[in-house]
C-alpha positions as protocol buffer text, in pm:
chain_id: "A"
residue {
  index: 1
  type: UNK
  ca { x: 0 y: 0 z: 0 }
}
residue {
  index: 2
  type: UNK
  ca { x: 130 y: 359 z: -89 }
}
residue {
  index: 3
  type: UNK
  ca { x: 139 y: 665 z: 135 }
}
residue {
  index: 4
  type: UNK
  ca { x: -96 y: 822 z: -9 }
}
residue {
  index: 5
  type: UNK
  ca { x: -306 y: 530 z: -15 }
}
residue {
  index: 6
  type: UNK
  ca { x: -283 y: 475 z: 376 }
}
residue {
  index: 7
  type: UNK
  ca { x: -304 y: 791 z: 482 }
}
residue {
  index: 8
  type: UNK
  ca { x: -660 y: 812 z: 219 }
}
residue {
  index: 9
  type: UNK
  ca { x: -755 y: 505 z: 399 }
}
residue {
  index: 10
  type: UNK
  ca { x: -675 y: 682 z: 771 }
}
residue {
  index: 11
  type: UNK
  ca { x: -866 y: 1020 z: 685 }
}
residue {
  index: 12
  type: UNK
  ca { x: -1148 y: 780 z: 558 }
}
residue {
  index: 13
  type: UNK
  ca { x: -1192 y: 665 z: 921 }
}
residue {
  index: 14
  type: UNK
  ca { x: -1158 y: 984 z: 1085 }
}
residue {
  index: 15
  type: UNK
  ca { x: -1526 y: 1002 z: 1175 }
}
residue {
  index: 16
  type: UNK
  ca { x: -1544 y: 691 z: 1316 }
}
residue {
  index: 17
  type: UNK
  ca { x: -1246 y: 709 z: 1534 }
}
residue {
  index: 18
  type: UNK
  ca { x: -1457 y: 1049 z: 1649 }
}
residue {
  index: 19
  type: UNK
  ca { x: -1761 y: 782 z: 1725 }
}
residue {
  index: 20
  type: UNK
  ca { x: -1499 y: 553 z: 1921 }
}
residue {
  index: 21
  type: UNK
  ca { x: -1305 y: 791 z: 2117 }
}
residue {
  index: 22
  type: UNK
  ca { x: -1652 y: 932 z: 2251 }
}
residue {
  index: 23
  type: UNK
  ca { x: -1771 y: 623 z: 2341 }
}
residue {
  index: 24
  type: UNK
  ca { x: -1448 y: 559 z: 2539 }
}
residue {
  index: 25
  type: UNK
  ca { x: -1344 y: 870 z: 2682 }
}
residue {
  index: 26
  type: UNK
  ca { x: -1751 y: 984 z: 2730 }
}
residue {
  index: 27
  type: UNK
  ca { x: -1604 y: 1338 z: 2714 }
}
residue {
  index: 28
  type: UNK
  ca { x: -1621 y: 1545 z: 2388 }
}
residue {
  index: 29
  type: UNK
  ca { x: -1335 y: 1767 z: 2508 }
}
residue {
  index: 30
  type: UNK
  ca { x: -1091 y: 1408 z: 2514 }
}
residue {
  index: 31
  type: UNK
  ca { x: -1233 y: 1310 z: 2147 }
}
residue {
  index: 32
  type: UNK
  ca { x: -961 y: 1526 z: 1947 }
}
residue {
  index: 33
  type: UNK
  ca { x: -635 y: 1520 z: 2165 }
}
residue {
  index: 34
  type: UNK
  ca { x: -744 y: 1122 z: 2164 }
}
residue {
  index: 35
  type: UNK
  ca { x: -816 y: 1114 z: 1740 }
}
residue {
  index: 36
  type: UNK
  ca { x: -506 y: 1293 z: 1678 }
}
residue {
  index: 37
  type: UNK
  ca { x: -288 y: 1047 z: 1919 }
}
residue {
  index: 38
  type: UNK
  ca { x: -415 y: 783 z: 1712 }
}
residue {
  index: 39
  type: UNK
  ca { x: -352 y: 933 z: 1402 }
}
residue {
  index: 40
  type: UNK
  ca { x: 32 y: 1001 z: 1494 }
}
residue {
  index: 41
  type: UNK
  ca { x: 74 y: 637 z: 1634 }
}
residue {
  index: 42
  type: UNK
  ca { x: -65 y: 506 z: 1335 }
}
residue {
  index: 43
  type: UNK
  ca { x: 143 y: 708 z: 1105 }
}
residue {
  index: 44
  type: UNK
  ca { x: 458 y: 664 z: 1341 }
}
residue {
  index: 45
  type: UNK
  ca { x: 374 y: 314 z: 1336 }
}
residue {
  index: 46
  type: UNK
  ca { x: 312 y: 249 z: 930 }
}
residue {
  index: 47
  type: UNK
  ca { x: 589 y: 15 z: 892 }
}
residue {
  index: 48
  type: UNK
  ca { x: 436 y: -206 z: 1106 }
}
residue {
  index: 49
  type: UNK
  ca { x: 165 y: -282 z: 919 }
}
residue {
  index: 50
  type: UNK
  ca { x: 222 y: -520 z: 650 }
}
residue {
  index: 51
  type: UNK
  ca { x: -11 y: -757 z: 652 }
}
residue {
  index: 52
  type: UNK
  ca { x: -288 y: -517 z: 470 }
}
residue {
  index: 53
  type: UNK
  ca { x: -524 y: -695 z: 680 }
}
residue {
  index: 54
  type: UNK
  ca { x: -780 y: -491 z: 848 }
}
residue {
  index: 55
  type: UNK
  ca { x: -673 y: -140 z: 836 }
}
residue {
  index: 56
  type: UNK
  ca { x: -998 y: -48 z: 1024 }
}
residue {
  index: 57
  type: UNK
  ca { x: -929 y: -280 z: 1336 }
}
residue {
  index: 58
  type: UNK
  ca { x: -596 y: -217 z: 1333 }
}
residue {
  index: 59
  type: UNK
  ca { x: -639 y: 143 z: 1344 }
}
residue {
  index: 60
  type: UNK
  ca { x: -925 y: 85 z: 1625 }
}
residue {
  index: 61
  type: UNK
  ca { x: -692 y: -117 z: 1828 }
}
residue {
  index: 62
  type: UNK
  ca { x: -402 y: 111 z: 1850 }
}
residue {
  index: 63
  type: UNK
  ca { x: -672 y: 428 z: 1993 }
}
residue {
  index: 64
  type: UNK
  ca { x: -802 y: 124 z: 2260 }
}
residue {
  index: 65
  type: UNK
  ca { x: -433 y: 74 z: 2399 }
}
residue {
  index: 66
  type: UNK
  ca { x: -357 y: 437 z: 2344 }
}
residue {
  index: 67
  type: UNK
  ca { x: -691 y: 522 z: 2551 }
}
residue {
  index: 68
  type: UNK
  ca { x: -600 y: 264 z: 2829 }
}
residue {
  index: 69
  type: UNK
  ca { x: -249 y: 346 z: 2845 }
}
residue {
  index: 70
  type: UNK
  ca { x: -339 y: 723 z: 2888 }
}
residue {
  index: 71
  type: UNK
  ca { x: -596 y: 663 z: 3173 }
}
residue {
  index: 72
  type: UNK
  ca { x: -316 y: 388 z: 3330 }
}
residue {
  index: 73
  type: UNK
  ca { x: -102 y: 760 z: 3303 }
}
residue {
  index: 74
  type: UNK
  ca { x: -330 y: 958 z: 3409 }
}
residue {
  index: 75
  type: UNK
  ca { x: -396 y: 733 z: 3724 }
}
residue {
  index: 76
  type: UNK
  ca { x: -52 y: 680 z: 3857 }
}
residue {
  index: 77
  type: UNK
  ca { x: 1 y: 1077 z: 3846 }
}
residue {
  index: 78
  type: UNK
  ca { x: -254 y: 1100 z: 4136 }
}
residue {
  index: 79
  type: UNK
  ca { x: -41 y: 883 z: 4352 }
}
residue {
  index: 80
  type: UNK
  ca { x: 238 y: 959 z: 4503 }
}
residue {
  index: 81
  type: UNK
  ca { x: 489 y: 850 z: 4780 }
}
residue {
  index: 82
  type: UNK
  ca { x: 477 y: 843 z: 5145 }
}
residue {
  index: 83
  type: UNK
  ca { x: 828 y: 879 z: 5324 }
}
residue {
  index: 84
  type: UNK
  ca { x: 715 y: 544 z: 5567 }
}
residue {
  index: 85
  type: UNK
  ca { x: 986 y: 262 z: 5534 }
}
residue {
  index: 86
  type: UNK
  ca { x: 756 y: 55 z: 5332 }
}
residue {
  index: 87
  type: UNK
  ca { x: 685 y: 276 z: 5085 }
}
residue {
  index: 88
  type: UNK
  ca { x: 350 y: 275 z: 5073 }
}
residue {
  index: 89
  type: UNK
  ca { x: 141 y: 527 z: 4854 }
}
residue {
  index: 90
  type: UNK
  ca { x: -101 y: 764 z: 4913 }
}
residue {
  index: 91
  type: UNK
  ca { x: -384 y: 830 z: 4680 }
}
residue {
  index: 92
  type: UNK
  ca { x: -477 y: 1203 z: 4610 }
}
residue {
  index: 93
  type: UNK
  ca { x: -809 y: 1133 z: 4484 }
}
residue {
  index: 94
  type: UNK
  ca { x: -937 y: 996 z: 4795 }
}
residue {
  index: 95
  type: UNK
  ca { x: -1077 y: 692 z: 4739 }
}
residue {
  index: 96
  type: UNK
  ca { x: -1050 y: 595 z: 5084 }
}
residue {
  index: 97
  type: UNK
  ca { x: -1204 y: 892 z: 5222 }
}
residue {
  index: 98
  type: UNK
  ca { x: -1528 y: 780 z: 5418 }
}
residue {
  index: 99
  type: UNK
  ca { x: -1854 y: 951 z: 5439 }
}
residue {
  index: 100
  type: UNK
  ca { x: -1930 y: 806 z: 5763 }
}
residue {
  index: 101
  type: UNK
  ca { x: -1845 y: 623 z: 6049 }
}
residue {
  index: 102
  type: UNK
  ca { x: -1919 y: 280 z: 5925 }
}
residue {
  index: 103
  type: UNK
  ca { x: -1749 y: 343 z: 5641 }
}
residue {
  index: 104
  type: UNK
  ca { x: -1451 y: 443 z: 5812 }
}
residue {
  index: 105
  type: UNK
  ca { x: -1428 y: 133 z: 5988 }
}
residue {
  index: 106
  type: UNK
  ca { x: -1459 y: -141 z: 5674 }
}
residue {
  index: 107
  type: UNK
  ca { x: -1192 y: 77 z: 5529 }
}
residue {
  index: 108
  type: UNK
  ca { x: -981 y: 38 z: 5857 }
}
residue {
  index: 109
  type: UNK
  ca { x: -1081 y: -319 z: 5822 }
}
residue {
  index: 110
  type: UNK
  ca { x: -994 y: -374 z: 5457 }
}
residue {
  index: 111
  type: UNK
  ca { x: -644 y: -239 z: 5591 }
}
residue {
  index: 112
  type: UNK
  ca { x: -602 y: -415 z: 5831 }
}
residue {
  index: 113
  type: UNK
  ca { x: -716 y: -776 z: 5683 }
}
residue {
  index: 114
  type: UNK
  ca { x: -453 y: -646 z: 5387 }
}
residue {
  index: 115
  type: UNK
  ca { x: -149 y: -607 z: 5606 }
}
residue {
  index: 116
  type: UNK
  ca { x: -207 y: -957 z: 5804 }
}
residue {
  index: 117
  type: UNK
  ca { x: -145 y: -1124 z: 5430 }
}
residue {
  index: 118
  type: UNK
  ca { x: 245 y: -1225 z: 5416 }
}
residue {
  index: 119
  type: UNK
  ca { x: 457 y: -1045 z: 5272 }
}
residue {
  index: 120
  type: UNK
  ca { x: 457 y: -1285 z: 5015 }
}
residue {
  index: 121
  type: UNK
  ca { x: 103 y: -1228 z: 4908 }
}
residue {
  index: 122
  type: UNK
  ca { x: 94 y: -886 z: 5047 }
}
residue {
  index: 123
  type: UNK
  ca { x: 336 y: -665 z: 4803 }
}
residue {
  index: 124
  type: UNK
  ca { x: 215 y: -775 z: 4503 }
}
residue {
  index: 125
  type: UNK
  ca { x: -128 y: -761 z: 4637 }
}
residue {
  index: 126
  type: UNK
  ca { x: -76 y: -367 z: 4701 }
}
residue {
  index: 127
  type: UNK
  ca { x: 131 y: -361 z: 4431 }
}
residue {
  index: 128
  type: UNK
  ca { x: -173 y: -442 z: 4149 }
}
residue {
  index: 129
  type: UNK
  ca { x: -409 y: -220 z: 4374 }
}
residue {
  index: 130
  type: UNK
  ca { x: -196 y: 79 z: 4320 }
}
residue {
  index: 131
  type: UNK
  ca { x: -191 y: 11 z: 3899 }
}
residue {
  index: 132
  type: UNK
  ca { x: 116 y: -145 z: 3864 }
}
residue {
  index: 133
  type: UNK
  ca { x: 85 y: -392 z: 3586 }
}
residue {
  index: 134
  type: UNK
  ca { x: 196 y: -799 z: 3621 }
}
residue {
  index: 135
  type: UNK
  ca { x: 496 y: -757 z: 3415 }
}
residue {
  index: 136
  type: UNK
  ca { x: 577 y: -455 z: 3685 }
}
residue {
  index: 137
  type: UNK
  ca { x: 539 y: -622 z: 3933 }
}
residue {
  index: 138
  type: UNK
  ca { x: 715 y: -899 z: 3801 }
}
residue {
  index: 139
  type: UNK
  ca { x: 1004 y: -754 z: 3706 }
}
residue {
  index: 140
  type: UNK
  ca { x: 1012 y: -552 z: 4057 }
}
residue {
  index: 141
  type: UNK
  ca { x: 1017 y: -845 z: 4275 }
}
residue {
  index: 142
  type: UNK
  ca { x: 1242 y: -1084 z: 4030 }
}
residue {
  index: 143
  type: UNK
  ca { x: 857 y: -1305 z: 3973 }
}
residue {
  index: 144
  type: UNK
  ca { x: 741 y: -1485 z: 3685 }
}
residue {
  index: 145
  type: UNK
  ca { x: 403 y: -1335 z: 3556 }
}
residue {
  index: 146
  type: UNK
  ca { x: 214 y: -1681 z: 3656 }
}
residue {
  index: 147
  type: UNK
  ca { x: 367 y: -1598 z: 4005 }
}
residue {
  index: 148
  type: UNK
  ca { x: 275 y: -1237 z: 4079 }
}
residue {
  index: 149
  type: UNK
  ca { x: -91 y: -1361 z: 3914 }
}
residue {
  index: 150
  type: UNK
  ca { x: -119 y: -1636 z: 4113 }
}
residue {
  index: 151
  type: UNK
  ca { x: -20 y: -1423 z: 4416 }
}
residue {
  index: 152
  type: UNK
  ca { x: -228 y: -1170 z: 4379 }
}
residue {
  index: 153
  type: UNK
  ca { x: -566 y: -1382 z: 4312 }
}
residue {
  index: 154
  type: UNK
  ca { x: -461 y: -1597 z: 4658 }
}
residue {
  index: 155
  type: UNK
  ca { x: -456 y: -1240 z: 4812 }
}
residue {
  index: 156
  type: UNK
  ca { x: -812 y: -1153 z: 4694 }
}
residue {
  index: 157
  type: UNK
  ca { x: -953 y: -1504 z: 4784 }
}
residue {
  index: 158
  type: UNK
  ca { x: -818 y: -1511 z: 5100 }
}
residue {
  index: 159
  type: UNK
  ca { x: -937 y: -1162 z: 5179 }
}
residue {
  index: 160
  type: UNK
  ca { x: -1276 y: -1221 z: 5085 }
}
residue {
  index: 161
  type: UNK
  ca { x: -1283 y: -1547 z: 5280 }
}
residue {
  index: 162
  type: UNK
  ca { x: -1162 y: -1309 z: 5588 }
}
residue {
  index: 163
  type: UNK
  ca { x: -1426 y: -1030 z: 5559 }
}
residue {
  index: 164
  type: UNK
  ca { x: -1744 y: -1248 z: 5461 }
}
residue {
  index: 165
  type: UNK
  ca { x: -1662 y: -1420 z: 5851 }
}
């Protein structure tokens, strides 16, 4: 396929990747800065299609992982780092902050059930709860990917086991 053919074929689906990035951003003010990261990946990424397969999909798939990768982004910037020895992490956006009494207390009592997991289970545990991906985590703690999975759904069994006593 020519330049000119594939960038014809990339202007032909600008109004659908308008229709996509609305329905996954749900924002109209996201819909060009998202269209126009698409359209640079996908013309910094030409070479690497070669198949001529399904220019549409391809094209669709590359705004998905562009999408998730900017809200992954986006997410980890409203974290940031507590000086404690275990380096926990503090979430700006308050997701822990309770309303009320009682739900000050299941937080407290998430918290607490989280710490009694061993260390083991524990750090990759918080790990995945603070958006660190497997292969992160993985690669942090010197895991395999089955491991840190495996880990980390052990962790969530065993806590829900613990709070539905």
């Amino acid at each position: 396929m020519s330049e000119n053919e594939f960038v014809g074929q990339l202007i032909d689906l600008e109004y659908s990747l308008q229709k996509f990035a609305l329905r996954l951003t749900q924002k109209k003010e996201d819909v060009k800065d998202l269209v126009q990261e698409t359209c640079l990946r996908v013309l910094m990424n030409r070479d690497k299609y070669v198949n001529n397969d399904n220019f549409k999909a391809w094209t669709f798939t590359i705004m998905k992982n562009t999408f998730i990768n900017e809200y992954r982004h986006s997410y980890r910037q409203l974290t940031c780092t507590d000086s404690t020895i275990d380096f926990s992490f503090l979430d700006k956006a308050g997701h822990l902050v309770s309303d009320g009494p009682d739900s000050a207390y299941s937080v407290m009592e998430i918290t607490q059930h989280i710490e009694q997991l061993e260390t083991k289970f524990r750090i990759p545990f918080k790990m995945h709860t603070q958006g660190f991906k497997y292969k992160e985590i993985a690669e942090k703690l010197n895991l395999t990917i089955g491991t840190v999975k495996s880990r980390i759904f052990l962790s969530r069994k065993q806590l829900m086991h613990q709070l539905n006593r």
